[in-house]
C-alpha positions as CSV (number, residue, x, y, z in Angstrom):
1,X,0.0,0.0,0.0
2,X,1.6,3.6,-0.8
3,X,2.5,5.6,1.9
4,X,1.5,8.8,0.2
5,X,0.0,9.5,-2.9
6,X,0.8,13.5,-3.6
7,X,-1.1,15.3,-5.7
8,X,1.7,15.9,-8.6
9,X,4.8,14.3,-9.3
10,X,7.0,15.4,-12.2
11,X,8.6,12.7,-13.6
12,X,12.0,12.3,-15.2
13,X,13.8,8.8,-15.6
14,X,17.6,8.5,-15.6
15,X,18.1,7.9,-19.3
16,X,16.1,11.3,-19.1
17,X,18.1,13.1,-16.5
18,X,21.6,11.8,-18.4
19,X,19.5,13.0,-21.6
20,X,19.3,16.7,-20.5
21,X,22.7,17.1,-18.3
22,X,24.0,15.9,-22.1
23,X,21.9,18.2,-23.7
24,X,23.0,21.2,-20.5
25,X,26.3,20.3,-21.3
26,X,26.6,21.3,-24.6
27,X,24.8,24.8,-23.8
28,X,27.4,25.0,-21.6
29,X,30.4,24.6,-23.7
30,X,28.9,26.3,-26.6
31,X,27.9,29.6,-24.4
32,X,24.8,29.2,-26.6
33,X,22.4,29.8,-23.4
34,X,19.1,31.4,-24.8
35,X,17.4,31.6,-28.3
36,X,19.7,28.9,-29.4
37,X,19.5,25.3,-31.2
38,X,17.7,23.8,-28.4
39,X,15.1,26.5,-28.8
40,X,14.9,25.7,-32.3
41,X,14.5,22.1,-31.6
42,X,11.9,22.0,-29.4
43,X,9.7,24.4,-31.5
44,X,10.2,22.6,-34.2
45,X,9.1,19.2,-32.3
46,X,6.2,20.9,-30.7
47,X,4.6,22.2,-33.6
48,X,5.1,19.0,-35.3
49,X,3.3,17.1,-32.2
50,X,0.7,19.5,-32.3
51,X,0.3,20.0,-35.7
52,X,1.1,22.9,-36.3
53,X,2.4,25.9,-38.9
54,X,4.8,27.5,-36.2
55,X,5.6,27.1,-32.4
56,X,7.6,30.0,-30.8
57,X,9.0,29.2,-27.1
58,X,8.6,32.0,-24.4
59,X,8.9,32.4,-20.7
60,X,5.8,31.1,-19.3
61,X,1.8,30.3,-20.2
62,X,1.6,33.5,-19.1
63,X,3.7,35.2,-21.7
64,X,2.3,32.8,-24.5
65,X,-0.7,34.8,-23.9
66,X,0.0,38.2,-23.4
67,X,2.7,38.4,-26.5
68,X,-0.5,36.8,-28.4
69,X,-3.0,39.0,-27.5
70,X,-0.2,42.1,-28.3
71,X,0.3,40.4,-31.4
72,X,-3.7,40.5,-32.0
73,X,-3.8,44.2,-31.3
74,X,-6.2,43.9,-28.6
75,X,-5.5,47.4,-26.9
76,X,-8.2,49.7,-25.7
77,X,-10.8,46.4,-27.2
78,X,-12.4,43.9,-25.2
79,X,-11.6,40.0,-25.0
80,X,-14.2,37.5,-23.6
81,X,-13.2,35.3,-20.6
82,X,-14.2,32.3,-19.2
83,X,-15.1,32.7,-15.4
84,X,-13.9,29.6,-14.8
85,X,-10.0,29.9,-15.5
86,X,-6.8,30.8,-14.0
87,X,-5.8,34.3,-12.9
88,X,-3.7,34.6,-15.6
89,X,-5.9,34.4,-18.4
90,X,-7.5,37.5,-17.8
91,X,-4.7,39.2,-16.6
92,X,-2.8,38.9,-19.8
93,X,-5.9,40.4,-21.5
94,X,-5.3,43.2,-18.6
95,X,-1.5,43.6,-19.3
96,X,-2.5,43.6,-23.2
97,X,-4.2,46.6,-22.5
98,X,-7.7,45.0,-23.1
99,X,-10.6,45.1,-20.8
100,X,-12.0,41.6,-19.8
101,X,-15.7,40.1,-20.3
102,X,-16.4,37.2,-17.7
103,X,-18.6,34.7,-19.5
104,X,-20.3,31.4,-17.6
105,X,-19.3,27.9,-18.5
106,X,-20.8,24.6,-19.1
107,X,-21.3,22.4,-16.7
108,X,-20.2,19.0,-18.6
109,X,-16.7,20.5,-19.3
110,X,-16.4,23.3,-17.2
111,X,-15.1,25.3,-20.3
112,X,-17.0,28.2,-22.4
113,X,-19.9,26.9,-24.3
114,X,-21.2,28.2,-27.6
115,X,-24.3,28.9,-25.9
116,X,-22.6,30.9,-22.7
117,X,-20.3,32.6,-25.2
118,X,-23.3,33.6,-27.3
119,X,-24.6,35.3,-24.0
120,X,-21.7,37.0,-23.1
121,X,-22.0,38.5,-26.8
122,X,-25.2,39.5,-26.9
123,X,-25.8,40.8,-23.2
124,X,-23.8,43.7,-23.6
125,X,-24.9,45.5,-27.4
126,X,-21.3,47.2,-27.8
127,X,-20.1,44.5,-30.0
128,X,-17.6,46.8,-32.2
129,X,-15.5,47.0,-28.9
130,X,-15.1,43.3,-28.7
131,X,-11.8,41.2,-30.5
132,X,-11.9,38.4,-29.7
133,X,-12.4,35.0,-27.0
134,X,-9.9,33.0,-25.2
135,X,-11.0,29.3,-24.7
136,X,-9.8,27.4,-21.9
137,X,-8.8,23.6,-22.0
138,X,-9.5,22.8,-18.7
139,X,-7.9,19.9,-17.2
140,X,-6.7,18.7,-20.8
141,X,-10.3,18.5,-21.9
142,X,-10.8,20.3,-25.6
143,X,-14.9,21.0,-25.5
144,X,-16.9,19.6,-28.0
145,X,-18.1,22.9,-28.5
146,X,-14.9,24.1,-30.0
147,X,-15.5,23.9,-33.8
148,X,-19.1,25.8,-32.7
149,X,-17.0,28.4,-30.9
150,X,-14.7,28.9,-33.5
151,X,-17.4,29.3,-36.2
152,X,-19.5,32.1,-33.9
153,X,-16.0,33.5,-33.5
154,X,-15.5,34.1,-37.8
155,X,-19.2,34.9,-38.0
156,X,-18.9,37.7,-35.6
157,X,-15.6,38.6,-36.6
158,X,-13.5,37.9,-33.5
159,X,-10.3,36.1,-33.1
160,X,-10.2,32.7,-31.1
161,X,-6.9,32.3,-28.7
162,X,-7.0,28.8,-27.3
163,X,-5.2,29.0,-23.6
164,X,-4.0,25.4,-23.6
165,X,-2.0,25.5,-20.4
166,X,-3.4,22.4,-19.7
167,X,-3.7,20.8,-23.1
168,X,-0.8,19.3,-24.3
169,X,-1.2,16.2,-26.7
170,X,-5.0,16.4,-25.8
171,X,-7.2,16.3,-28.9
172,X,-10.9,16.7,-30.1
173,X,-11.8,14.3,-33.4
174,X,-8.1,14.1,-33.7
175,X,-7.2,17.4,-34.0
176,X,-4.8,18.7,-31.1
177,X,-5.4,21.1,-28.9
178,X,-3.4,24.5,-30.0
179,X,-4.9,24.4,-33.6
180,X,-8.7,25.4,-33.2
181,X,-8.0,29.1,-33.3
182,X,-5.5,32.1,-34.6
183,X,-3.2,30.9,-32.0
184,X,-2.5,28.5,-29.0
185,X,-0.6,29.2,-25.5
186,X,0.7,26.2,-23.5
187,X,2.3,26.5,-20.1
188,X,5.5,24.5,-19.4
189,X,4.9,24.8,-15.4
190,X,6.8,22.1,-13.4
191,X,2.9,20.2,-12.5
192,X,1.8,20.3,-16.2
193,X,1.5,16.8,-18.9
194,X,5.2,17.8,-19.6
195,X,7.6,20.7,-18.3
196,X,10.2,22.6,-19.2
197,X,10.8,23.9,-15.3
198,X,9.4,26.8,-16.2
199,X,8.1,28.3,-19.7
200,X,5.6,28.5,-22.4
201,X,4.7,28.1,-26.6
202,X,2.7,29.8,-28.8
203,X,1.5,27.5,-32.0
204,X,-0.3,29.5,-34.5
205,X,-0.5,28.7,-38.4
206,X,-0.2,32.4,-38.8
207,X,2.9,33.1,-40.2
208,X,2.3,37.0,-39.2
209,X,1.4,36.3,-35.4
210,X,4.7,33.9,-35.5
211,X,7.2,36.7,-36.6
212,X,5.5,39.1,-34.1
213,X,6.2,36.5,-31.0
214,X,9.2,36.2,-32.0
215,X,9.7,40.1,-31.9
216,X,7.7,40.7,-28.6
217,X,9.9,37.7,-26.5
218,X,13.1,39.0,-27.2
219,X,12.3,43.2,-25.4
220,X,10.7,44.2,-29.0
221,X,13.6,43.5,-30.9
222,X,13.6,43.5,-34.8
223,X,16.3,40.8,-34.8
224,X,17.9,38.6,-32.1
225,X,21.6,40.1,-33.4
226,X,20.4,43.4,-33.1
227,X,18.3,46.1,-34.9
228,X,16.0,48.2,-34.0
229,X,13.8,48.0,-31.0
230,X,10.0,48.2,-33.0
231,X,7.8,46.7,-30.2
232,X,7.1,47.0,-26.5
233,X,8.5,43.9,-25.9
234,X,9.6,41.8,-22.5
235,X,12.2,39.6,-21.2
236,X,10.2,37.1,-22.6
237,X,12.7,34.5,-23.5
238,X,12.9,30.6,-23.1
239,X,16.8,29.6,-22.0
240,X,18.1,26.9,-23.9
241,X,19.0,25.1,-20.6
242,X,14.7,24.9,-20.0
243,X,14.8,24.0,-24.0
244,X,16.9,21.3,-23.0
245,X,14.5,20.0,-20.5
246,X,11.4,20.5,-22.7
247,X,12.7,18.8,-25.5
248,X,14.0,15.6,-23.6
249,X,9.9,15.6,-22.0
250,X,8.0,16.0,-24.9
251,X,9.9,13.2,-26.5
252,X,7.8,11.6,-23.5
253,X,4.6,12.6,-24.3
254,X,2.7,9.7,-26.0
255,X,4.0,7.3,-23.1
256,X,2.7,9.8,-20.3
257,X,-0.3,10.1,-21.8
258,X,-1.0,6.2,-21.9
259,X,-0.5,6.3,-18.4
260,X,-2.5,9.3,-17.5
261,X,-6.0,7.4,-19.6
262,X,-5.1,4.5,-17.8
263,X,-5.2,5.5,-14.6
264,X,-8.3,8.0,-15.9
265,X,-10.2,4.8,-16.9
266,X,-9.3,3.0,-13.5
267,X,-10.6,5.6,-11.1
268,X,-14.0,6.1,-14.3
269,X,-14.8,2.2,-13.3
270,X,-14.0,2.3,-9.5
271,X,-16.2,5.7,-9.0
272,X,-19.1,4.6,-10.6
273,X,-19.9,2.7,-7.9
274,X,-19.1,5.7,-4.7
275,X,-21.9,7.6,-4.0
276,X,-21.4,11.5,-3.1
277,X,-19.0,12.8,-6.3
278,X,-19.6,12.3,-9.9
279,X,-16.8,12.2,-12.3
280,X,-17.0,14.8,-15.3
281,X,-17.1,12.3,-18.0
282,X,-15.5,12.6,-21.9
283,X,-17.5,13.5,-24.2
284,X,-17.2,11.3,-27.5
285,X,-14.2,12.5,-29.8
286,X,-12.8,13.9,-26.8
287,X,-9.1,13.2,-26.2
288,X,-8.4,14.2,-22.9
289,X,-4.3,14.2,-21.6
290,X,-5.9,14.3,-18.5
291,X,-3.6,16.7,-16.8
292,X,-6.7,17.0,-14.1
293,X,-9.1,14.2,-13.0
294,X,-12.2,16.3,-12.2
295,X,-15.4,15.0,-10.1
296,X,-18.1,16.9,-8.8
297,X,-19.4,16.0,-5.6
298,X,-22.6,16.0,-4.3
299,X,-23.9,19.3,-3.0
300,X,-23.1,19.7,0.9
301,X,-20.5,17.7,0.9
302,X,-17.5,19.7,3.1
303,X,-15.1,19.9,0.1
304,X,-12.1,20.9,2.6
305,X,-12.9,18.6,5.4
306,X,-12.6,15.5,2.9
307,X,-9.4,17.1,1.4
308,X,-7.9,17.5,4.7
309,X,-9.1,14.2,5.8
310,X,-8.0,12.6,2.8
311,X,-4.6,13.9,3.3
312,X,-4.3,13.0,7.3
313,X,-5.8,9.9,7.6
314,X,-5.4,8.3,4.5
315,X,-2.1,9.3,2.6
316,X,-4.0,10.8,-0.4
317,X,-3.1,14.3,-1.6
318,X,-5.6,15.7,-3.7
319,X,-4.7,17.9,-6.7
320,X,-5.6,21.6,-6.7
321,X,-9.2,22.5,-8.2
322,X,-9.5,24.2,-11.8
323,X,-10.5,26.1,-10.3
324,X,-11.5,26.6,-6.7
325,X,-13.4,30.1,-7.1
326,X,-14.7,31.7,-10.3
327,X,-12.6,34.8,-11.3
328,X,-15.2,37.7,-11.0
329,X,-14.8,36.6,-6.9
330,X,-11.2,37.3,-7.0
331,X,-10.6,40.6,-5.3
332,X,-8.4,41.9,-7.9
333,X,-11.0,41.5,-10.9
334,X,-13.5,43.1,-8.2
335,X,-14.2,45.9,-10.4
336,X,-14.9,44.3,-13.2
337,X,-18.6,44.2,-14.0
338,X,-20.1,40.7,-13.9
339,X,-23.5,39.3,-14.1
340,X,-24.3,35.7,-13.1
341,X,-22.3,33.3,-13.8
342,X,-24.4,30.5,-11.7
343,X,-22.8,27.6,-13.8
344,X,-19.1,28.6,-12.9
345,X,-19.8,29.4,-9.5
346,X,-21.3,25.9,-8.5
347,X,-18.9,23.7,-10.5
348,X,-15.9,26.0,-9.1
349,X,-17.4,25.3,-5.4
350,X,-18.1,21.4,-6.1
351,X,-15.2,20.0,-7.8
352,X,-11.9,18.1,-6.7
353,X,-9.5,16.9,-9.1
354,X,-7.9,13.5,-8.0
355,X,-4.2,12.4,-8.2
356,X,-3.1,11.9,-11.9
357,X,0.7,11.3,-12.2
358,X,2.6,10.6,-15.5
359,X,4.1,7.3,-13.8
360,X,1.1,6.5,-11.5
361,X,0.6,2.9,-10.5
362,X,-2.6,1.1,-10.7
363,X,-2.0,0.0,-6.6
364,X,-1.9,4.2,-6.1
365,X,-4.7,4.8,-7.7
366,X,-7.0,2.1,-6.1
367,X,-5.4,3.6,-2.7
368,X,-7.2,7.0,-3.9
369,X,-10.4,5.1,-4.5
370,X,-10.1,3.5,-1.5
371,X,-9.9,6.7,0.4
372,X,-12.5,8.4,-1.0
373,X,-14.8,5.5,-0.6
374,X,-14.2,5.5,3.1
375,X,-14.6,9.5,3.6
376,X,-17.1,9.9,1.7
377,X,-19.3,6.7,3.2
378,X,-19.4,9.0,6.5
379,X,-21.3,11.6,4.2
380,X,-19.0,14.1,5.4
381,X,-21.3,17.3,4.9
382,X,-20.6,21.2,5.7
């Protein structure tokens, strides 16, 4: 029986570790430390995985998104934003210089819906003001809505900016993730499908928004070498030595996902038969990397008490929510005007997202189960 099941574990095996020290190594001797050949190599790989015209590696999810939506022109517009999402989607619209729509989500995927983007549109007449929508994967999940989505998107005249933090190698009808609109932004954080330690990558098809990332990453820069500074750009870099690690990980991808949809399909069987939490199925077509495991549990039940309970008594970290409040409660976005969003705000206060590791034994996962069973068979209510 494991000890501890925590709620992320990055995982690198030794042929991986010797992989990147190699890989470090020659960075090192080379001097070639940022916006080198490693760079070049993983965006070449990553656009190739994903399908992809272009892939252009930056600092962070964070920065994939803001040099995109500077790239989109989005300045003194407004960008519709999913209630449901993480801080930093709507504060790259912010830092854009964009002001930010809060739209509700669907229940079944916890993502924008065509219908709850439709409503975000139409509630507010000033239409001319609006660019564009940024769609959410959440937990590795690519909504069945998105080809919808995109079409309102071109029929209104909008952009579409996939945030696919949590998407990489996920899919809808075999399409991946980062392809559905103008442009993609993946995060590289050390919890995510695969990591660079820290960073980000842009996909796009558009050969335009490509040269302008490229620009915007390196402080506005009309050429690595030199020339002319032509944008407000950032420090928005990827080193090669977090290329290194990248590179070696997504060469990992396929296998990590096997073992993520395994251990999905294990806990899809074992929960069907635990009362109190309902796990947010797949829709058909739906290729999920499950990056999260989301469930919804019952309403009443004491969300924190089970976590904490689940942690102390029976070994099992759970995974942080996605996400635990909607973002029009977050006291910085407090002046931003929101109506209801009743959809986000229940599946924000009912979810918990159970340990998915890329190495993840079958025994750990039953331990979860286990767990859970027990807690929540004392109805553990607030």
């Amino acid at each position: 029986m494991p000890r501890f099941v925590p709620p992320a574990r990055p995982v690198f095996p030794a042929d991986d570790r010797a992989a990147i020290a190699k890989l470090v190594d020659e960075a090192l001797a080379t001097g070639s430390l940022t916006l080198g050949p490693l760079t070049e190599r993983f965006e070449e790989a990553f656009a190739a995985r994903h399908g992809t015209a272009h892939a252009v590696a930056v600092a962070s999810g964070t920065a994939a998104l803001e040099i995109t939506l500077r790239a989109l022109g989005v300045e003194g517009r407004t960008v519709v934003v999913p209630a449901n999402t993480f801080f930093a989607t709507a504060a790259a619209v912010l830092h854009a210089g964009a002001a930010v729509r809060f739209a509700d989500v669907d229940a079944a995927t916890l993502a924008l819906s065509r219908e709850s983007l439709e409503a975000a549109l139409d509630d507010h007449g000033d239409e001319d003001s609006c660019a564009g929508v940024v769609l959410v994967h959440i937990g590795g999940l690519v909504s069945p809505d998105v080809a919808a989505i995109a079409e309102l998107c071109r029929q209104r005249g909008l952009f579409l900016l996939e945030d696919a933090a949590h998407a990489h190698g996920a899919a809808y009808q075999g399409r991946p993730a980062g392809g559905f609109g103008v442009a993609g932004a993946f995060s590289f954080y050390p919890t995510k499908v695969i990591t660079s330690g820290e960073g980000g990558m842009i996909t796009t098809d558009d050969d335009r928004i490509a040269d302008e990332a490229r620009i915007y990453r390196d402080q506005g820069k009309a050429g690595f070498l030199g020339g002319d500074h032509v944008r407000l750009g950032y420090a928005w870099r990827m080193s090669e030595l977090h290329a290194a690690v990248g590179l070696v990980q997504l060469a990992r991808l396929d296998e990590f996902l096997e073992r993520r949809r395994r251990v999905a399909r294990l806990y899809d069987e074992a929960l069907a038969g635990v009362d109190g939490i309902t796990p947010l199925r797949l829709p058909p077509a739906c290729e999920s990397n499950y990056y999260k495991y989301i469930a919804l549990l019952d309403p009443g039940i004491d969300r924190a008490a089970l976590k904490r309970t689940l942690r102390e008594e029976y070994g099992v970290g759970m995974s942080g929510e996605v996400y635990a409040g909607p973002l029009h409660r977050q006291p910085v976005f407090a002046a931003i005007p929101a109506g209801p969003l009743p959809v986000a705000e229940d599946v924000c206060a009912r979810h918990v997202c159970l340990p998915v590791h890329s190495d993840m034994t079958d025994g750990e996962a039953e331990h979860v189960v286990a767990g859970l069973r027990q807690v929540l068979g004392s109805r553990m209510t607030a």
